[in-house]
C-alpha positions as CSV (number, residue, x, y, z in Angstrom):
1,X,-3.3,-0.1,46.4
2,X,-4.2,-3.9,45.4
3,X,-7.2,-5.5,46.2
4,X,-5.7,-8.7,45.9
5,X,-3.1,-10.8,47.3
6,X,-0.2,-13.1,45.9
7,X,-1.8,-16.2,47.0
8,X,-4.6,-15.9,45.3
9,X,-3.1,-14.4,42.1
10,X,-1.1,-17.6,42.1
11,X,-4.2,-19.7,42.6
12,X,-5.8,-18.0,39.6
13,X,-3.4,-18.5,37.3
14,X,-2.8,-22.2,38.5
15,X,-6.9,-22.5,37.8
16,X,-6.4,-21.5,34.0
17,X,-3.6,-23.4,33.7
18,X,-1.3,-20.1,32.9
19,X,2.9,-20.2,34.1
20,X,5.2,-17.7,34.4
21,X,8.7,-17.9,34.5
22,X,10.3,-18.9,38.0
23,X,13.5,-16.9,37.2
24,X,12.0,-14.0,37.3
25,X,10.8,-11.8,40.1
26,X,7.5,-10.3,39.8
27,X,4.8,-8.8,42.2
28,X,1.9,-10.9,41.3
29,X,-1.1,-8.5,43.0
30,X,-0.3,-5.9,40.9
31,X,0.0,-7.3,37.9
32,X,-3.4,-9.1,37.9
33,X,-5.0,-6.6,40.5
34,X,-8.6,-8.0,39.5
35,X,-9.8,-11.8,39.6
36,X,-13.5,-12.0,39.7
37,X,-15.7,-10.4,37.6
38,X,-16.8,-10.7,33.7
39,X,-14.4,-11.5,31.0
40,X,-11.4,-11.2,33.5
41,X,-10.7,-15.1,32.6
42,X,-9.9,-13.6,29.0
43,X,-8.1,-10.5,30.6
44,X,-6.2,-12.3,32.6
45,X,-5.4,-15.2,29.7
46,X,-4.1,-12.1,27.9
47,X,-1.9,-10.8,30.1
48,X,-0.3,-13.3,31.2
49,X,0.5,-14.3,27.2
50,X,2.1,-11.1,26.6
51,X,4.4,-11.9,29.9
52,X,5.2,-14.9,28.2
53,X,6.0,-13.1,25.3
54,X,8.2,-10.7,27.1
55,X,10.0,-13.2,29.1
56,X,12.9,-14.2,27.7
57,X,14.0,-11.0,27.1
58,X,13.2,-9.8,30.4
59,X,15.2,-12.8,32.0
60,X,17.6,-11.0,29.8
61,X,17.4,-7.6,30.4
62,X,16.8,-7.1,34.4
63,X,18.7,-6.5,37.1
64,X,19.8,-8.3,40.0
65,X,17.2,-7.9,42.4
66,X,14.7,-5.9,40.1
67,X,11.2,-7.5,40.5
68,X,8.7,-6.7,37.5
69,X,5.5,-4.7,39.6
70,X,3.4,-4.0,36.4
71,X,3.3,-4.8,32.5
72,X,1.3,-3.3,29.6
73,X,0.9,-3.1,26.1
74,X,-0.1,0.3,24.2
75,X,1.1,2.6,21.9
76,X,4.0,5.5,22.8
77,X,3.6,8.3,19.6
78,X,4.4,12.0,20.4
79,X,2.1,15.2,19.3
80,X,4.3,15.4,16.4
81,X,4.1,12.0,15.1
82,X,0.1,11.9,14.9
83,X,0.3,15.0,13.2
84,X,2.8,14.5,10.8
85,X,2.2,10.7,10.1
86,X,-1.3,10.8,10.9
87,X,-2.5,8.5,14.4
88,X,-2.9,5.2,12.6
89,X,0.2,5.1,10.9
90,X,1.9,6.4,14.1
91,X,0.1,3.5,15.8
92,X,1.1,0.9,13.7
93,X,5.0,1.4,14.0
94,X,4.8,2.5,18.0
95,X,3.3,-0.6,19.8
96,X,5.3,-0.5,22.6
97,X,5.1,-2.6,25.8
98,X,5.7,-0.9,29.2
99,X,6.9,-2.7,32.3
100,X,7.4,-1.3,35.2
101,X,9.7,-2.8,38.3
102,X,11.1,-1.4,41.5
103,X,13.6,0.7,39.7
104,X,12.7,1.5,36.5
105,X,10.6,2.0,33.4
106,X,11.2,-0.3,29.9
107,X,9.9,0.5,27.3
108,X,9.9,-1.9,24.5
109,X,9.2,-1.9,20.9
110,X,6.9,-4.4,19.7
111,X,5.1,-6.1,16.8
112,X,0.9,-5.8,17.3
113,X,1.1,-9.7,18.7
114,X,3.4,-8.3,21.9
115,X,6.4,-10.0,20.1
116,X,9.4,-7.8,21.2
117,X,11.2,-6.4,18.8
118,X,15.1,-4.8,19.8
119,X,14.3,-1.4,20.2
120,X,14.6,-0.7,23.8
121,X,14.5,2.6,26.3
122,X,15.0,2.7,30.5
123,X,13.6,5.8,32.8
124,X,14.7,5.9,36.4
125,X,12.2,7.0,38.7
126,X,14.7,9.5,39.5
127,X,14.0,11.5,35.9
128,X,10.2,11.3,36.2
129,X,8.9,14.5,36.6
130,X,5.0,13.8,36.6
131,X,2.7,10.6,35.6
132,X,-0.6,11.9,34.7
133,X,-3.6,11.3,31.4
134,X,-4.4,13.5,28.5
135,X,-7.9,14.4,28.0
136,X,-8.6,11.4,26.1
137,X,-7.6,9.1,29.2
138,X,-4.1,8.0,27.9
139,X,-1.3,7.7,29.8
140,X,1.3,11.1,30.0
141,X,4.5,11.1,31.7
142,X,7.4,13.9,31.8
143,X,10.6,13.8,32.3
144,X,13.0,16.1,33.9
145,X,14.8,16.5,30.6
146,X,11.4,18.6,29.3
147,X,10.6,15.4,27.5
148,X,6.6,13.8,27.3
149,X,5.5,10.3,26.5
150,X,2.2,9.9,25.6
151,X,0.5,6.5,25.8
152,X,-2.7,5.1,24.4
153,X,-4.4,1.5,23.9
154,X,-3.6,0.3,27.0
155,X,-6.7,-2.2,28.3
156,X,-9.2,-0.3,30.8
157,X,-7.7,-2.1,34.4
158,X,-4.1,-1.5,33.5
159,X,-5.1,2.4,32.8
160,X,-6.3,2.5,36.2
161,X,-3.5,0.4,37.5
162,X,-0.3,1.7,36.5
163,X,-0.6,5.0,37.9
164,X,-1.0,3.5,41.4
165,X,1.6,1.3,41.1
166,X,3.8,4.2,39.6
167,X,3.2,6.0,42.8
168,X,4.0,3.8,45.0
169,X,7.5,2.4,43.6
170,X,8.2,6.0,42.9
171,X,7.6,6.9,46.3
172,X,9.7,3.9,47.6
173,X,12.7,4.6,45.0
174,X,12.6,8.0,46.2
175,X,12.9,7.0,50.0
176,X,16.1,5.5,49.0
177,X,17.6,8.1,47.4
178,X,18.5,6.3,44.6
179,X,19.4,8.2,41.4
180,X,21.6,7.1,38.7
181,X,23.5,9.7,36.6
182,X,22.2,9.9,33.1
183,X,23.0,10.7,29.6
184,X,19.3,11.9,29.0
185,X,16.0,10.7,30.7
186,X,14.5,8.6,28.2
187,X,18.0,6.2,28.0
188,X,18.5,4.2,24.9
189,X,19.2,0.9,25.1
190,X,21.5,-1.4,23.3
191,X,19.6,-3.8,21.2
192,X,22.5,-6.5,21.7
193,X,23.6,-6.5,25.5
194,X,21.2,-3.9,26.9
195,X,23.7,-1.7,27.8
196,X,22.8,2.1,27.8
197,X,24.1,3.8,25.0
198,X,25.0,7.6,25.2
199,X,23.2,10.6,23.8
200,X,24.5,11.2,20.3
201,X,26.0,7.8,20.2
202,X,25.0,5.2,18.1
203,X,28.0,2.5,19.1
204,X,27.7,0.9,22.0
205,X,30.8,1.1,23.9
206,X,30.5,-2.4,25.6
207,X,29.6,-4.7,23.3
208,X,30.5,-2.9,19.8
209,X,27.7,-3.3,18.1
210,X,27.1,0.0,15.9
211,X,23.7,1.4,15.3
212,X,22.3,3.4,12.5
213,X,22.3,7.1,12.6
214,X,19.0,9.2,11.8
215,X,21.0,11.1,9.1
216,X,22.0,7.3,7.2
217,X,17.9,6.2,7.8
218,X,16.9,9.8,6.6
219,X,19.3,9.7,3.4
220,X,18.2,6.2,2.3
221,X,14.9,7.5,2.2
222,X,15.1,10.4,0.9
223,X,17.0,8.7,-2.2
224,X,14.1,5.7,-2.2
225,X,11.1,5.8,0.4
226,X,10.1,3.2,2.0
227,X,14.4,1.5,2.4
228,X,14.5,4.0,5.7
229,X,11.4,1.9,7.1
230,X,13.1,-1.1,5.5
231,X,16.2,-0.3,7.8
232,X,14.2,0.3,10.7
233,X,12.1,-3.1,9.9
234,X,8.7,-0.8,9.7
235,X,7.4,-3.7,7.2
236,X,3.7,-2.1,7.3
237,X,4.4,1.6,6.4
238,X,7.2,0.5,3.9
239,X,5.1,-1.2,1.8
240,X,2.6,1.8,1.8
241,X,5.4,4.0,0.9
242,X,6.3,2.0,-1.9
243,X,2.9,2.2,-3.1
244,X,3.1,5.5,-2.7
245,X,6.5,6.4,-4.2
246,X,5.1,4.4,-7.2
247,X,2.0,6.9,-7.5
248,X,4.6,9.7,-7.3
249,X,6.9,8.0,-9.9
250,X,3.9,7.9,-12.3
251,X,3.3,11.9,-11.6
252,X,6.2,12.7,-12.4
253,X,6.7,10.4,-15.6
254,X,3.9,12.6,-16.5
255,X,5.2,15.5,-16.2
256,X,8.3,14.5,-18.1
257,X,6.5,13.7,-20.9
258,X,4.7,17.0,-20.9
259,X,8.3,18.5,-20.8
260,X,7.5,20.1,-17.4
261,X,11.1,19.1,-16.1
262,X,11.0,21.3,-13.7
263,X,7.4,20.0,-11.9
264,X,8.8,16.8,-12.2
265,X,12.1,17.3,-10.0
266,X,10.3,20.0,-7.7
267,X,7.7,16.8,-7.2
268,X,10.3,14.3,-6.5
269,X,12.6,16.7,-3.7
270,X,9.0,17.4,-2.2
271,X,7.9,13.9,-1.9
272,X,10.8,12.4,-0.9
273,X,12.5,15.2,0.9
274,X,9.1,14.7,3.6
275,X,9.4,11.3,3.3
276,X,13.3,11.5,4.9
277,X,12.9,14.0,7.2
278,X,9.8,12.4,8.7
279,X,11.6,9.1,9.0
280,X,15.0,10.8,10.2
281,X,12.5,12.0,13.3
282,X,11.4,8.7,14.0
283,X,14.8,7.3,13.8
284,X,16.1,9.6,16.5
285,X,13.7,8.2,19.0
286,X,15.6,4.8,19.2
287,X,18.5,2.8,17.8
288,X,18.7,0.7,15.2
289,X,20.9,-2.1,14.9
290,X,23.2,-1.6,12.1
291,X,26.3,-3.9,12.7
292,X,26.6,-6.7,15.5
293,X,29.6,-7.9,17.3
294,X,31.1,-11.1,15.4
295,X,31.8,-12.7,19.3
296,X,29.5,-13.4,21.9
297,X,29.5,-10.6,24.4
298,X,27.9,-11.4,28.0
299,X,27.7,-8.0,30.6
300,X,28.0,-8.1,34.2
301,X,24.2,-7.0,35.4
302,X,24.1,-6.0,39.0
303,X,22.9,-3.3,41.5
């Protein structure tokens, strides 16, 4: 599938003065799969700034012997998201970057810059049903659980990169019959010690660190939008909620004053009622740290 070797990936980088951390295993040639051309010096400047990024929590999160084949940075929304939210704002909270190694997807929440955030998710190879592209060229994968993952933004190369190298660690997890059991496809990840954490859980059973629920994230909004965002550390669509549960504070101020009670409460159940049950949706996608462990917890990582 590459076109280039480690060697001169390594000379590359050593040319524009870019490192990457020694403790962590990575397949070079498929991670910067193109070296000449133009604007690749940017491209490659890029990339290897959002590894940095990434790095400490990957040093973090990996397995022994799990070496890093690919990594990206796009947006992950579902059908229901751009619909109901509208794409920008679905954009703007779902910058996720993916990173693919030689047995698993992670997927991890981050800010525009690449700066991770600690929402986290893990798919074995084992519950990917399909890797393909929408009609618009963005990346679509499907689990065996009946579950799709759209993803968009990511730069031109790494479009046409990760579905090779998708392929061909697929095809080599799958030659050594390696398949983990599961709670659900799309595993959620502990925010604290990486740890998977159960469907329908939201305490992590290793570490004790205790998550917030959709319904607690859904309530708080629903009593004041924008505090479920808050929770969730959405800063950007908070504040736009605000704005907007101001402009619906005013309405129905009006309507008070008109004695139209009864506009004024229908008005406030509407607005806020959407307001929590979009955000509960959202919510159930990932976990949410509510409550960390007061000791240090350190897990056993191996494979």
């Amino acid at each position: 599938m590459s076109t280039v070797d480690r060697p001169a990936v390594e000379k590359k980088l050593a040319e524009l003065n870019l490192h990457l951390s020694p403790h962590i295993n990575y397949q070079l040639e498929t991670m910067f799969p193109k070296l000449e051309g133009m604007f690749v010096k940017g491209t490659i400047k890029k990339k290897a700034a959002l590894v940095n990024r990434l790095e400490p929590l990957m040093d973090e999160m990996l397995l022994d012997n799990e070496t890093v084949l690919f990594v990206s940075k796009g947006n992950q929304s579902s059908f229901a998201e751009s619909f109901f939210m509208g794409a920008l704002w679905a954009q703007m909270i779902n910058h996720t970057a993916v990173v693919l190694t030689n047995l698993r997807l992670l997927c991890i929440r981050t800010n525009g810059k690449g700066k991770p955030k600690r929402t986290y998710w893990s798919i074995y190879y084992s519950q990917i049903r399909h890797l393909g592209s929408t009609i618009f060229g963005n990346a679509k994968i499907k689990l065996k659980d009946g579950k799709s993952l759209s993803y968009s933004g990511f730069p031109k190369i790494d479009q046409q990169t990760m579905r090779s190298v998708f392929q061909d660690a697929y095809r080599s997890f799958e030659e050594k019959g390696f398949d983990p059991p599961v709670t659900q496809s799309w595993e959620r990840l502990c925010g604290h010690c990486y740890e998977v954490v159960p469907k329908g859980q939201y305490r992590c059973e290793e570490c004790g660190t205790t998550f917030w629920t959709p319904a607690e994230i859904g309530f708080r909004s629903f009593v004041f939008p924008s505090w479920g965002d808050f929770v969730m550390k959405h800063y950007p669509i908070a504040v736009f909620e605000l704005l907007g549960f101001l402009v619906l504070i005013a309405i129905m101020l009006g309507a008070a004053a008109n004695e139209d009670y009864v506009f004024a409460i229908f008005a406030f159940f509407i607005g806020n009622g959407s307001d929590a049950l979009i955000t509960s949706r959202i919510a159930a996608k990932g976990l949410h740290i509510k409550q960390e462990p007061e000791t240090e917890f350190a897990s056993l990582r191996t494979v």
